[in-house]
N, CA, C and O of each residue as an XYZ file, in Angstrom:
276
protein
N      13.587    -45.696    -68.772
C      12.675    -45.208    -67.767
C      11.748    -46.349    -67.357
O      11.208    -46.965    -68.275
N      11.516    -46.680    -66.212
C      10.520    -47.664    -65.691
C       9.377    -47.469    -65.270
O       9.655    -47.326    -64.079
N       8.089    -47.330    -65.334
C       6.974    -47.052    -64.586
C       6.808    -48.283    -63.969
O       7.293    -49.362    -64.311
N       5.686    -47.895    -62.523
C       5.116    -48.982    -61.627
C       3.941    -48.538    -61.914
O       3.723    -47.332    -62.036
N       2.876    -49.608    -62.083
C       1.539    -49.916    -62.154
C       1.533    -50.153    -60.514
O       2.440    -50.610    -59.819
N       0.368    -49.746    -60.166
C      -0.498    -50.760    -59.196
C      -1.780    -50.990    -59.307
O      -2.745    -50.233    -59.410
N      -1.630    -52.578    -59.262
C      -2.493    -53.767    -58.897
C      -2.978    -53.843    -57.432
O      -2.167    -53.900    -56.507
N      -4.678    -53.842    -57.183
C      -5.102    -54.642    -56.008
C      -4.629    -56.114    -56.004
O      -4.115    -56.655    -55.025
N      -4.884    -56.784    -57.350
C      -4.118    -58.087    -57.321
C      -3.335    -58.461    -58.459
O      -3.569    -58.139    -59.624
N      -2.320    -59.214    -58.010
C      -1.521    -59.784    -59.424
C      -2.166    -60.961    -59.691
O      -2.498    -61.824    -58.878
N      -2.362    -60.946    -61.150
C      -2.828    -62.043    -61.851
C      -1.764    -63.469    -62.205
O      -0.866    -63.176    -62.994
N      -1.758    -64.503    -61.870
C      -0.702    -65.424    -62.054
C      -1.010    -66.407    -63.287
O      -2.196    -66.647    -63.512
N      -0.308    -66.826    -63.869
C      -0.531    -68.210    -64.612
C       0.856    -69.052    -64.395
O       2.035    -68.697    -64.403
N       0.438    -69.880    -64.266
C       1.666    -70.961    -63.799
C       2.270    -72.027    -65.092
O       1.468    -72.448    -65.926
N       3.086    -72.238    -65.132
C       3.696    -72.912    -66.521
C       4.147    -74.514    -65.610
O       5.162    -74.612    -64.921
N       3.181    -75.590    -65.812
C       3.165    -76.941    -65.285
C       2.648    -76.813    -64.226
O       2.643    -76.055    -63.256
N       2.169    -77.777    -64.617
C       1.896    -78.644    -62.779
C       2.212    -79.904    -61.794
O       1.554    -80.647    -61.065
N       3.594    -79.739    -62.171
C       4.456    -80.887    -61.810
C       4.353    -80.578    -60.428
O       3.626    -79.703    -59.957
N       5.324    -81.546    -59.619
C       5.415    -81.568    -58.144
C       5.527    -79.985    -57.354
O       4.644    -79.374    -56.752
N       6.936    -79.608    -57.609
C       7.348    -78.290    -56.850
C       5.335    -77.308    -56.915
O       4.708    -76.778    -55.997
N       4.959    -77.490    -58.460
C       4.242    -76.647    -58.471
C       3.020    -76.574    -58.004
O       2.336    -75.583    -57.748
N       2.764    -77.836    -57.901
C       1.400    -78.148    -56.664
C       1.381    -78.156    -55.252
O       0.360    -77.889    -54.618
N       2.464    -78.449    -54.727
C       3.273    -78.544    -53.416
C       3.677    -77.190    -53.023
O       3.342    -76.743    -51.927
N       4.078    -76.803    -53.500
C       4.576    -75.248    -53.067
C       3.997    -74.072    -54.222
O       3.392    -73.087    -53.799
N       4.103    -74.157    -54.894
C       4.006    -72.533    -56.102
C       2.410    -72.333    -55.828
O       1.988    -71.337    -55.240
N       1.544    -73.396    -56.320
C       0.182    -73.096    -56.231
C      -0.608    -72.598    -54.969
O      -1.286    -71.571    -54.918
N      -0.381    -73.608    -53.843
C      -0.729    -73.170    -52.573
C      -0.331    -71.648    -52.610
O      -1.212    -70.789    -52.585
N       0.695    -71.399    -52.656
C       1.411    -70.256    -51.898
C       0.563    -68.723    -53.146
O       0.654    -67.540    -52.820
N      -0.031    -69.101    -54.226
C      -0.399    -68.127    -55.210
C      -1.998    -68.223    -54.607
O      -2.735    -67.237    -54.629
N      -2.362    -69.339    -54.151
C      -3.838    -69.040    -53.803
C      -3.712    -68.627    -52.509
O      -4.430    -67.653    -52.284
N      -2.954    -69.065    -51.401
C      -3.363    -68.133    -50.345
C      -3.316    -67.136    -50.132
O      -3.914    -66.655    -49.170
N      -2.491    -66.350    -51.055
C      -1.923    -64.788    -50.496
C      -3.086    -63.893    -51.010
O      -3.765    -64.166    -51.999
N      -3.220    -62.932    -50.325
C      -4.635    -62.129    -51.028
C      -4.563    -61.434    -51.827
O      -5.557    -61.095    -52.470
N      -3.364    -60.982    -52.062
C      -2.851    -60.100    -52.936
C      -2.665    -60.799    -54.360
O      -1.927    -60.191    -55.135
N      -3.233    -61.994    -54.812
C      -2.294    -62.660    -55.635
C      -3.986    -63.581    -56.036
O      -4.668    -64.001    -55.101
N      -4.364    -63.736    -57.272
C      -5.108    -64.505    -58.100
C      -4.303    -65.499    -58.796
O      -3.118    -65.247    -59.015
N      -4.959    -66.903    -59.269
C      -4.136    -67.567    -59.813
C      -5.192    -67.615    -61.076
O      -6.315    -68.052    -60.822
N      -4.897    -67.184    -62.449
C      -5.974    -67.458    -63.373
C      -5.757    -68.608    -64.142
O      -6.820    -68.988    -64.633
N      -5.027    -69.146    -64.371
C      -4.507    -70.048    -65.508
C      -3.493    -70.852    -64.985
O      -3.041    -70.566    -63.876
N      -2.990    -71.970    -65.706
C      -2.255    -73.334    -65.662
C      -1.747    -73.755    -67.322
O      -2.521    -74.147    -68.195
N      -0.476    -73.588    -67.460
C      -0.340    -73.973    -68.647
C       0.027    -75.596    -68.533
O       0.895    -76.146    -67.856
N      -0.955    -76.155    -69.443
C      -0.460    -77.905    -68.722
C      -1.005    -78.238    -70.295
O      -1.584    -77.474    -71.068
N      -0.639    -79.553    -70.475
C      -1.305    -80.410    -71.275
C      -2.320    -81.292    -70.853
O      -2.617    -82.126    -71.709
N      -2.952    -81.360    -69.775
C      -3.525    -81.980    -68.766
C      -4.794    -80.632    -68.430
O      -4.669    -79.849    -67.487
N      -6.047    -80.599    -69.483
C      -6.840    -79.397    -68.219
C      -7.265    -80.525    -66.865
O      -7.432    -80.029    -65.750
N      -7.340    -81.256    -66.959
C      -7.806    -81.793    -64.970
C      -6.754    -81.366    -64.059
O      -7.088    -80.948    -62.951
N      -5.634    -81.413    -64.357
C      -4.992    -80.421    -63.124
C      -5.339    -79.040    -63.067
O      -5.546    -78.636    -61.923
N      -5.489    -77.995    -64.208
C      -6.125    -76.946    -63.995
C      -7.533    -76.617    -63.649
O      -7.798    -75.417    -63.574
N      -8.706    -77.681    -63.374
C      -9.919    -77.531    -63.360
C     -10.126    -77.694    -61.567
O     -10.961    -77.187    -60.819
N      -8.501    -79.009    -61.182
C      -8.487    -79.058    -59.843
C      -8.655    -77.372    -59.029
O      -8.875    -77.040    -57.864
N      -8.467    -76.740    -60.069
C      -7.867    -75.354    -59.041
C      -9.227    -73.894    -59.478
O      -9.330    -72.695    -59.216
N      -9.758    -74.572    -59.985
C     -11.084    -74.156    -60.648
C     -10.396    -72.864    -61.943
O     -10.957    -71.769    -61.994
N      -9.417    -73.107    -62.714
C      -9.295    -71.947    -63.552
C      -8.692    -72.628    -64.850
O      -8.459    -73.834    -64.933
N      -8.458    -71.644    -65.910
C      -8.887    -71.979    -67.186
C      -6.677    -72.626    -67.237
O      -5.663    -72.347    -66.598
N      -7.034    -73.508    -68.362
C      -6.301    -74.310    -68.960
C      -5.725    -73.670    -70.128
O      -6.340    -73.110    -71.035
N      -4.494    -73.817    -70.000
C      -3.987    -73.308    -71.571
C      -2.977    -74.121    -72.176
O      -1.916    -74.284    -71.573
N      -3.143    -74.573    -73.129
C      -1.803    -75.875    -74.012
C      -0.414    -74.932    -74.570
O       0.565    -75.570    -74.955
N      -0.363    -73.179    -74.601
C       0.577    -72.906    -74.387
C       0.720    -71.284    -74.037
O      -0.154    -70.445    -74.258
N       2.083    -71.025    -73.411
C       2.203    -70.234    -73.012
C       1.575    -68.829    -73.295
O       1.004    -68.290    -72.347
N       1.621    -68.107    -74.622
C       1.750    -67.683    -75.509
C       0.058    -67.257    -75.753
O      -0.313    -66.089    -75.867
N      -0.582    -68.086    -75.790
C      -2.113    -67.712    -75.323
C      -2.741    -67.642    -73.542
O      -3.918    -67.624    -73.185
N      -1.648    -67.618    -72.781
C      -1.968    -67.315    -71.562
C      -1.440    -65.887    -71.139
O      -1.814    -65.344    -70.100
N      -0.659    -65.393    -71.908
C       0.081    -63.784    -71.280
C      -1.179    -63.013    -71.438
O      -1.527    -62.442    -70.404
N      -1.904    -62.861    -72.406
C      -3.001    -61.739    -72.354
C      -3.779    -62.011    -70.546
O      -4.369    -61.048    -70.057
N      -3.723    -62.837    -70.038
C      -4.981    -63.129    -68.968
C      -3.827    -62.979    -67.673
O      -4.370    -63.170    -66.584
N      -2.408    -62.688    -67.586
C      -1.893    -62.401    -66.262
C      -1.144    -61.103    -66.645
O      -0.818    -60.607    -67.723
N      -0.956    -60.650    -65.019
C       0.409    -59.948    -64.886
C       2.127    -60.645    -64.504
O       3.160    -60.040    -64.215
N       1.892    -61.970    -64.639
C       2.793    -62.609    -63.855
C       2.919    -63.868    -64.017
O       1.850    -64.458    -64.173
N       3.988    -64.585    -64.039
C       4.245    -66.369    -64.967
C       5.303    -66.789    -64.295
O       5.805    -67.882    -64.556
């Protein structure tokens, strides 16, 4: 059996911040309105601070803070 939740917004955390993901994934998670970006899993927090949100060194402590990866 499947239930649907609804969200005003989905919460995102992104796993790197290599090219594709600054160039395309990030833009495209901050403009949409429907869509928060909370987190950045990087080894690097200055790429996640670029985007003003919290840093995480791994995955695994970032699932509690999204709906979405």
């Amino acid at each position: 059996m499947r239930y649907l939740v609804w969200v005003e917004k989905v919460r995102w955390v992104v796993v790197g911040a290599g090219d594709i993901a600054v160039r395309r994934v990030l833009p495209g998670i901050v403009a949409e309105p429907r869509s928060t970006l909370t987190g950045i899993v990087t080894s690097v927090p200055a790429k996640a601070a670029q985007y003003g949100v919290r840093a995480f060194a791994a995955l695994n402590e970032a699932l509690e803070f999204c709906d979405a990866v």
